[in-house]
BANU-847174 format. One record per residue: residue number from 1; x, y, z of N, C-alpha, C in turn. Coordinates in steps of 0.2 Angstrom, whole numbers. Layout:
N
i nx ny nz cax cay caz cx cy cz
NUM X Y Z X Y Z X Y Z
...
end
This chain:
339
i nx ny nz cax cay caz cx cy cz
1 4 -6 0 0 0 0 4 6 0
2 3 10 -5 7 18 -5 4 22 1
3 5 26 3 1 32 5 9 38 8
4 5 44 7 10 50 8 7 54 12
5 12 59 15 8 65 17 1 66 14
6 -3 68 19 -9 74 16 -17 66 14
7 -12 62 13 -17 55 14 -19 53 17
8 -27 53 21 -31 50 27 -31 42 25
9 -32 38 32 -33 32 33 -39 30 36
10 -43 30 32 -50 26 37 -48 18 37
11 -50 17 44 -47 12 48 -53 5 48
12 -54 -1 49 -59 -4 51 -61 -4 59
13 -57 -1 62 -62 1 69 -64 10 68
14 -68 13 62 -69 17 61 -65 23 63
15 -60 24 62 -53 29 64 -53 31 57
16 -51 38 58 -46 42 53 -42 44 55
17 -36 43 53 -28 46 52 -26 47 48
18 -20 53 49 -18 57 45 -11 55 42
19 -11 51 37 -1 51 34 4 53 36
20 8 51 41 14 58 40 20 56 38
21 21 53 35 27 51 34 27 48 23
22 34 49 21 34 47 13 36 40 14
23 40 37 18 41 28 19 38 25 26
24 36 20 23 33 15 31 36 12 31
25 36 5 38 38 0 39 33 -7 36
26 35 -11 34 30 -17 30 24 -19 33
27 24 -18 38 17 -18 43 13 -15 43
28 12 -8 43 11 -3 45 10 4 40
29 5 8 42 9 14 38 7 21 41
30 12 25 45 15 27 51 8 34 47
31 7 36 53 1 42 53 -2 44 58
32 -7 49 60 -9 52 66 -14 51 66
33 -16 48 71 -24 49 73 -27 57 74
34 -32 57 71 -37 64 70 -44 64 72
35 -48 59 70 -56 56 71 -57 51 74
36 -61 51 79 -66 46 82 -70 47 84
37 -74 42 83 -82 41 84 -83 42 90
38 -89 49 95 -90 50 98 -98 53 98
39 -102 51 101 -109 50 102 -111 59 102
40 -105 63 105 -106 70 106 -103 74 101
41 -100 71 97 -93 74 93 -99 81 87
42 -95 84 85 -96 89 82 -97 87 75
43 -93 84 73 -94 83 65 -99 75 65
44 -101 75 57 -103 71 57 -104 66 50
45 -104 60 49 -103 57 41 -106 49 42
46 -111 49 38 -115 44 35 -120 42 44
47 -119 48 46 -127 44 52 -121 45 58
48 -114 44 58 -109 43 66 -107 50 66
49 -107 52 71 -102 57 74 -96 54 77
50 -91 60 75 -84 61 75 -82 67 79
51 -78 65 83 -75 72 86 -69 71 84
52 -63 76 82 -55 78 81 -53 79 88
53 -46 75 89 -42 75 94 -36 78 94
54 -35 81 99 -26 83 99 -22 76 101
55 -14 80 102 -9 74 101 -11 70 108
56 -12 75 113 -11 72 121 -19 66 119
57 -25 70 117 -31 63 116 -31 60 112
58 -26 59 107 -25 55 102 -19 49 105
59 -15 49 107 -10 45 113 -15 41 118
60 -21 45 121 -24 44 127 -29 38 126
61 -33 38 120 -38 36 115 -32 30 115
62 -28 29 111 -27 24 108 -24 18 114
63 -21 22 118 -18 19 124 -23 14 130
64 -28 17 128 -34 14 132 -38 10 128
65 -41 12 120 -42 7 117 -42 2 111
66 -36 6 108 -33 3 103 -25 2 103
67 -22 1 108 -15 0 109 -12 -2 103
68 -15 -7 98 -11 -10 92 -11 -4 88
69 -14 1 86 -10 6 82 -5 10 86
70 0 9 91 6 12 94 11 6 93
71 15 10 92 22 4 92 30 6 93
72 33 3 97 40 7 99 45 6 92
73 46 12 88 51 9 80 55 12 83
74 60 7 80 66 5 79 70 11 75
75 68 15 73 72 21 68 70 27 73
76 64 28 73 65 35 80 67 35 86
77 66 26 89 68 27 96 63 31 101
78 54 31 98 50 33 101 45 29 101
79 39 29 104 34 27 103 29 32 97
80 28 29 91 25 31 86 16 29 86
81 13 31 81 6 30 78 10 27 72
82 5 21 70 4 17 63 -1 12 61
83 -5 14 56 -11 11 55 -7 2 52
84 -9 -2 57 -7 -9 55 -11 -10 47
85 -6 -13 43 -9 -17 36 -16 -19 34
86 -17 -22 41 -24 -26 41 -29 -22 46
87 -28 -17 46 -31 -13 49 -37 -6 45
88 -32 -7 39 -34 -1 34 -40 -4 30
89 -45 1 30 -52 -1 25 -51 2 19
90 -48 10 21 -47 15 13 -44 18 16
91 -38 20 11 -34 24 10 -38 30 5
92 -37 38 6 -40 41 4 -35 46 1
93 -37 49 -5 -31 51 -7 -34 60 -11
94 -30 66 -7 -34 72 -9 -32 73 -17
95 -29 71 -22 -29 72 -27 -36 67 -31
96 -37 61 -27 -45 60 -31 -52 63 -25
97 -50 65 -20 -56 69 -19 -58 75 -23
98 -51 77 -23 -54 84 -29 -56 84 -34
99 -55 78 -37 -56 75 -43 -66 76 -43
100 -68 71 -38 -74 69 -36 -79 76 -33
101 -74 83 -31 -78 90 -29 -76 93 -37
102 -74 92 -42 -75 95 -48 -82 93 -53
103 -81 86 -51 -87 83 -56 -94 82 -50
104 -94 87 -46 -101 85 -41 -106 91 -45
105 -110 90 -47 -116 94 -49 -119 96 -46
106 -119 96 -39 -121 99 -33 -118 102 -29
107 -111 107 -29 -106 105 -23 -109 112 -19
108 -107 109 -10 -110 116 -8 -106 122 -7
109 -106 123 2 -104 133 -1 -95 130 -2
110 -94 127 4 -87 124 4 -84 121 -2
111 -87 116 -4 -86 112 -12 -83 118 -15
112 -89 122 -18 -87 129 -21 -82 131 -20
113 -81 135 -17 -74 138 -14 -67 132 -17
114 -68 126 -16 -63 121 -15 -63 122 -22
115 -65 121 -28 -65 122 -37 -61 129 -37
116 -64 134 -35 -64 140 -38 -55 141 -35
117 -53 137 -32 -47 140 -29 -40 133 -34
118 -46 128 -34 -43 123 -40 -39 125 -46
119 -44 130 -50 -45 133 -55 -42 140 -57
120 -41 143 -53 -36 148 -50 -28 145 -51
121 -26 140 -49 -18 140 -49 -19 135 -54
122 -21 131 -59 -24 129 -64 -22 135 -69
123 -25 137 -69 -25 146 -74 -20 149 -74
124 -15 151 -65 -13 156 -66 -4 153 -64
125 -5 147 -63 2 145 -60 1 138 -66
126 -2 135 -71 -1 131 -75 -1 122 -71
127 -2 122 -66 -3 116 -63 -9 111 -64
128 -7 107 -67 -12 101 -69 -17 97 -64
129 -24 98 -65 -27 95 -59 -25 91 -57
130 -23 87 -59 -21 79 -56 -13 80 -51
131 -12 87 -53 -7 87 -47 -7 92 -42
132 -16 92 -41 -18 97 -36 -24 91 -31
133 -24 91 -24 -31 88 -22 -31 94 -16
134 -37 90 -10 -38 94 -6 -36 90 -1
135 -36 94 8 -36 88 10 -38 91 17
136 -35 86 25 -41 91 30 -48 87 33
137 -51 91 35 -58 87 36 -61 84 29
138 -61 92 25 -65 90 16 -61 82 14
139 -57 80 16 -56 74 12 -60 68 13
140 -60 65 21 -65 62 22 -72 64 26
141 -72 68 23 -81 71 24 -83 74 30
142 -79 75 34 -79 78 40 -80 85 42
143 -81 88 37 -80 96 37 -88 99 39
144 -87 105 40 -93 110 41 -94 114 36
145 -97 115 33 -97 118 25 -98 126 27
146 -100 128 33 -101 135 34 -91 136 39
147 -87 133 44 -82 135 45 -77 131 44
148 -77 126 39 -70 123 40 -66 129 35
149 -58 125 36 -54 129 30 -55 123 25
150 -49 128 20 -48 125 16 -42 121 16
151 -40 114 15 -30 112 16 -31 108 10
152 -26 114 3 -27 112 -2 -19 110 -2
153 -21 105 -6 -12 102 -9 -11 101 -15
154 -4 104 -15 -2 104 -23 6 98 -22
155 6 96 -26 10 87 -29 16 91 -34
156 20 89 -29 27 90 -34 30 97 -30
157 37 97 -29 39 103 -26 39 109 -30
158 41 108 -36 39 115 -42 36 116 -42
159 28 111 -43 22 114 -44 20 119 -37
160 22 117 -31 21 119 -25 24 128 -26
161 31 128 -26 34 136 -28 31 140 -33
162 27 137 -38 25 142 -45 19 143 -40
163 14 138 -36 8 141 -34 9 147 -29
164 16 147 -26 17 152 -20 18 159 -24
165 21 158 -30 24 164 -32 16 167 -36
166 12 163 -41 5 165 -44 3 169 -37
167 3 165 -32 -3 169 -25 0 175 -23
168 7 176 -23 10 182 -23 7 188 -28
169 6 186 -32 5 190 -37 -3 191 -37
170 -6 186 -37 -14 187 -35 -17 191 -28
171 -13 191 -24 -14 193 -18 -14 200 -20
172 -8 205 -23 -11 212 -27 -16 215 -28
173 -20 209 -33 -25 211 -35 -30 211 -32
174 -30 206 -25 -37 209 -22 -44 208 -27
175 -43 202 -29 -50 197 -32 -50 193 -27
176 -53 186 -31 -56 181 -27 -52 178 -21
177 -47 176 -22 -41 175 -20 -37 180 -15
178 -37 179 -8 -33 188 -3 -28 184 1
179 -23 187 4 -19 186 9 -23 188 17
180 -20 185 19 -23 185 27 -24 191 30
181 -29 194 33 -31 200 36 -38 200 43
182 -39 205 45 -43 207 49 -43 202 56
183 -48 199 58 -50 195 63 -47 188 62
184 -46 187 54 -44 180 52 -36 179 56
185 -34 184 57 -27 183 59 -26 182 67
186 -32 184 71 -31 181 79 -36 172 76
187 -38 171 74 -42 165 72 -35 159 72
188 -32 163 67 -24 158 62 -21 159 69
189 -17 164 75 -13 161 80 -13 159 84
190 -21 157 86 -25 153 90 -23 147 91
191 -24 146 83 -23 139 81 -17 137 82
192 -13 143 80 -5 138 77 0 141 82
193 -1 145 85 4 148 93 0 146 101
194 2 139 102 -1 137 110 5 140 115
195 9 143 114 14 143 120 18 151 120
196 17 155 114 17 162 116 27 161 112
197 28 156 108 35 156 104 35 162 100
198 31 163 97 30 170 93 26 175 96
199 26 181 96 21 185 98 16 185 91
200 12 188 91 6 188 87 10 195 82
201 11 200 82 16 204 77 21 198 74
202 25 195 77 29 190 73 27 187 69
203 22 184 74 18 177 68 17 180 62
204 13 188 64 11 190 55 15 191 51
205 20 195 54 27 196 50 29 190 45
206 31 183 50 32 178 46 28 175 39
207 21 176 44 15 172 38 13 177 31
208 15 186 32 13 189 26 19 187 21
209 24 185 23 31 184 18 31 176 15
210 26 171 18 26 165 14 23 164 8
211 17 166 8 12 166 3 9 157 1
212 9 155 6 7 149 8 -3 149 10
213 -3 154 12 -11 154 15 -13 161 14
214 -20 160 13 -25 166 11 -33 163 12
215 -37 168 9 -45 168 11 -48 168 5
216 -49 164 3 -56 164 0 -65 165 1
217 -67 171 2 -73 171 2 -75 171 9
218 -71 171 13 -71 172 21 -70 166 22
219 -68 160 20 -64 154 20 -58 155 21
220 -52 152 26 -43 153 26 -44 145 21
221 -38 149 19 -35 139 14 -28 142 14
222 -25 134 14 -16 133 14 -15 131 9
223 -11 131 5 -7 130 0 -1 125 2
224 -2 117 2 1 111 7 5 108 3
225 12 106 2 17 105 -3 17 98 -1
226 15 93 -7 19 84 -4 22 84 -10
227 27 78 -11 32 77 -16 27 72 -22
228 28 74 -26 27 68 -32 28 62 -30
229 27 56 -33 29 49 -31 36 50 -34
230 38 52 -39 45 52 -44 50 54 -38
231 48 61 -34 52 63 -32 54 59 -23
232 49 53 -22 51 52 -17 55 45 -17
233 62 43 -13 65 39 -14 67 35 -7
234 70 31 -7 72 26 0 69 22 3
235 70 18 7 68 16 12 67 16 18
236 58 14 21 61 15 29 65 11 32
237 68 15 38 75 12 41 80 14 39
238 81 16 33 89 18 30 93 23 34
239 89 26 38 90 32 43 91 29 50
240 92 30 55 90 28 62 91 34 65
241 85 38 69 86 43 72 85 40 80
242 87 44 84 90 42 93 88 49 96
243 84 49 99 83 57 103 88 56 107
244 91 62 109 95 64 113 96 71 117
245 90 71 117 88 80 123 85 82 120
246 88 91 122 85 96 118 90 100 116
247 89 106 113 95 110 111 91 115 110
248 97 119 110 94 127 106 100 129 103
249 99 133 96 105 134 92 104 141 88
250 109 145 89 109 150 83 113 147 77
251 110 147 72 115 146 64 113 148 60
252 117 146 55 113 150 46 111 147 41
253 104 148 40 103 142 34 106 142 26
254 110 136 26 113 134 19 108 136 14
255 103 129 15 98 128 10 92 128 11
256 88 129 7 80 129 10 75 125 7
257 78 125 1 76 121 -6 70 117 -1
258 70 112 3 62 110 6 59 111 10
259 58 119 11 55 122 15 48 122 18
260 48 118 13 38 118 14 35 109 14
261 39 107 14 41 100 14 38 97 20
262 34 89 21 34 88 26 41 83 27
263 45 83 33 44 88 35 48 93 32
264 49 100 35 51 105 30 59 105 33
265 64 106 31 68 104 32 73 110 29
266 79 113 36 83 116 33 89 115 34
267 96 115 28 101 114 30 106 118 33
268 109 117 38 110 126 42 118 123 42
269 123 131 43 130 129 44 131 133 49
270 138 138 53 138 141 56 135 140 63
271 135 134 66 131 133 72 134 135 78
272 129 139 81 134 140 88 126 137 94
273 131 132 98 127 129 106 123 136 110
274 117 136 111 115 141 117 115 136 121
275 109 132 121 106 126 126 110 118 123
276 114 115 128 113 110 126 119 107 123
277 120 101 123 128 98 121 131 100 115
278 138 100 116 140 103 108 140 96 103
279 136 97 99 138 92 92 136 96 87
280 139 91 82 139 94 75 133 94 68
281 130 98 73 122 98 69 121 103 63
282 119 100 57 117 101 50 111 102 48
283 107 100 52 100 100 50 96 103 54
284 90 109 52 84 107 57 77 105 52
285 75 105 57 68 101 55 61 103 56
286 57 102 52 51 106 57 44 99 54
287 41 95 60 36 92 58 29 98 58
288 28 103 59 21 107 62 22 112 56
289 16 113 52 14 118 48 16 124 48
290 15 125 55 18 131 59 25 136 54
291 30 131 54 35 131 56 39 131 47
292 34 129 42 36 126 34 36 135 34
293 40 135 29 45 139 26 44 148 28
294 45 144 37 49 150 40 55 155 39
295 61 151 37 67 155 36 66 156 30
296 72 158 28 76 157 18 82 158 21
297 85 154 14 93 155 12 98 162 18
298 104 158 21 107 165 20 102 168 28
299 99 168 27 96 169 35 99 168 42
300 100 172 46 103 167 52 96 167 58
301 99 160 61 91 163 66 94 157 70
302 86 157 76 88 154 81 82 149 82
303 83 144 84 79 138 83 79 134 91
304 73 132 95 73 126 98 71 121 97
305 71 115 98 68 109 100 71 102 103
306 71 96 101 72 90 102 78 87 99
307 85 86 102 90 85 97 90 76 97
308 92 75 88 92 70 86 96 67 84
309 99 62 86 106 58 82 105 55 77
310 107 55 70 105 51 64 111 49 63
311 108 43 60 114 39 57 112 34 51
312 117 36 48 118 36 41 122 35 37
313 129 32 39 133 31 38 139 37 42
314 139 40 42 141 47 46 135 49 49
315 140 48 55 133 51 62 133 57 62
316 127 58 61 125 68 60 120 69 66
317 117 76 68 112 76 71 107 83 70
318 102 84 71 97 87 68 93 91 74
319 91 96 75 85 99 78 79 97 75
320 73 97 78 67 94 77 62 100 82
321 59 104 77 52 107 79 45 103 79
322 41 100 83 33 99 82 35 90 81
323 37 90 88 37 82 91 30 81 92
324 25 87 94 21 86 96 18 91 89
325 9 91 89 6 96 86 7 102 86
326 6 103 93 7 109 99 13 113 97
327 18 109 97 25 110 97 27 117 104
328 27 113 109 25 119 115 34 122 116
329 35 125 116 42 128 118 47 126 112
330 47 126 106 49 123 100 47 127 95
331 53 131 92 51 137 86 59 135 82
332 57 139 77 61 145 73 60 152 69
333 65 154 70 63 162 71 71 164 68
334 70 171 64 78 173 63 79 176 70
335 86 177 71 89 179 77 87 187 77
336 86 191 73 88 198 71 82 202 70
337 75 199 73 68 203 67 66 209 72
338 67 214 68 64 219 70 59 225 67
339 54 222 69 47 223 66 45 230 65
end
């Protein structure tokens, strides 16, 4: 079974999990619980209510009762999430859900919205539907058609950069398509700032410079980068990571080239230790939304989180932002902003 970022898993004990990873283990395939069936839950699809969990009730949940989707791997040296082989009902995939919201005859206020923003970087950035879907609650049906967003995905890293640079440009004109404004912007740091790493001027600072999100119609939507199948390569395991504390580091990033990547990944030189043991760290990383394509090139800045041992033939090591969703006391930020 393939599956990639941005791909939900309905389960046969009625679960939806979220993908997060491009290699699995042969068992398994490594993802985050999102939905479950609760008598009270908010959303709802085909008759069952579903309530959405964070990281802590999503661990809580399965620990009491479904422990077979938890497993200690062997390459992270953590306790992960992964939906077992025999476990899965449907893999669902946001480039045929969008497929299935283009040809709906009826689609409602959400659906709408989810086309006209299709159609848009279709026209204005040249990207092929089929290497555009949607994803989020709209994938597997879970949405509120009056507040969800929109988490659209574009396939392919270059299709991903021409959609950012079209929206750059779109966002000028102030049509249908807008950058983040008004009230929408305490709504966005609510969501994505639980611990005050940013202040809320920062946050905007950073997020009017990505051009990754905007509003349609008074709907927010993300612009979600996963890799083409072509572009992804290896196996799980070929890596072995080993947590080994925490760290905090000021350095400079080399490259940024997969910025918006899950996860986003930067390659930094120039390191100097604030927190935490001296080693010769090359990478940082960021699993949380939050945190994709914070820096650029040539940037110096200052980063916390989780430090990781990889090994790879040459033992390297790595910062890691969004161990958690929350990602609580775990940032990157330039050293130098002054707003």
């Amino acid at each position: 079974m393939r599956a990639r970022p941005r791909d939900f898993i309905h389960t046969t004990d009625d679960l939806f999990f979220a993908t997060t990873n491009y290699l699995h283990p042969d068992d398994r395939i490594l993802s985050f619980l999102r939905y479950v069936p609760d008598p009270e839950g908010e959303r709802s699809l085909n008759g069952t209510r579903y309530s959405k969990v964070d990281s802590k009730q999503a661990y809580d949940f399965l620990n009491k009762n479904f422990p077979e989707y938890l497993f200690d791997s062997e390459v992270t040296h953590v306790q992960m999430m992964g939906v077992p082989q025999d476990r899965v009902k449907e893999i669902l995939h946001p480039n045929d859900r969008l497929k299935e919201i283009m040809n709906d005859p009826d689609p409602d206020k959400l659906l709408k919205k989810v086309v006209k923003v299709a159609r848009t970087f279709h026209e204005r950035a040249g990207i092929p539907y089929d290497k555009m879907g949607i994803s989020g609650s709209t994938l597997p049906g879970l949405y509120d058609p009056e507040n969800s967003d929109v988490d659209f995905v574009v396939y392919g890293l270059e299709n991903h950069r021409n959609a950012m640079k079209a929206f750059e440009e779109i966002k000028k004109e102030k049509g249908i398509l807008e950058g983040i404004q008004g009230g929408y912007w305490n709504r966005l740091y609510k969501k994505r700032i639980k611990d005050g790493s940013l202040s809320f001027d920062e946050f905007m600072w950073y997020e009017n410079r990505k051009h990754n999100r905007g509003i349609i119609e008074g709907t927010l939507f993300d612009i979600l980068a996963t890799r083409d199948w072509e572009e992804i390569s290896g196996t799980y395991g070929d890596t072995i990571y080993e947590p080994v504390g925490t760290i905090k580091v000021e350095c400079t990033v080399k490259d940024a080239l997969a910025a918006f990547d899950n996860p986003a990944v930067y390659n930094v030189e120039d390191v100097e230790i604030l927190e935490g043991s001296e080693v010769p760290l090359n990478e940082v990383a960021s699993f949380t939304h939050t945190y994709a394509g914070q820096v650029r090139e040539g940037e110096r800045i200052v980063a916390r989180g989780k430090l990781e041992k990889v090994t790879k033939g040459n033992v390297s090591y790595r910062l890691i932002v969004g161990t958690t969703r929350e990602s609580i006391n775990e940032y990157i930020k330039l050293k130098d902003l002054k707003l």
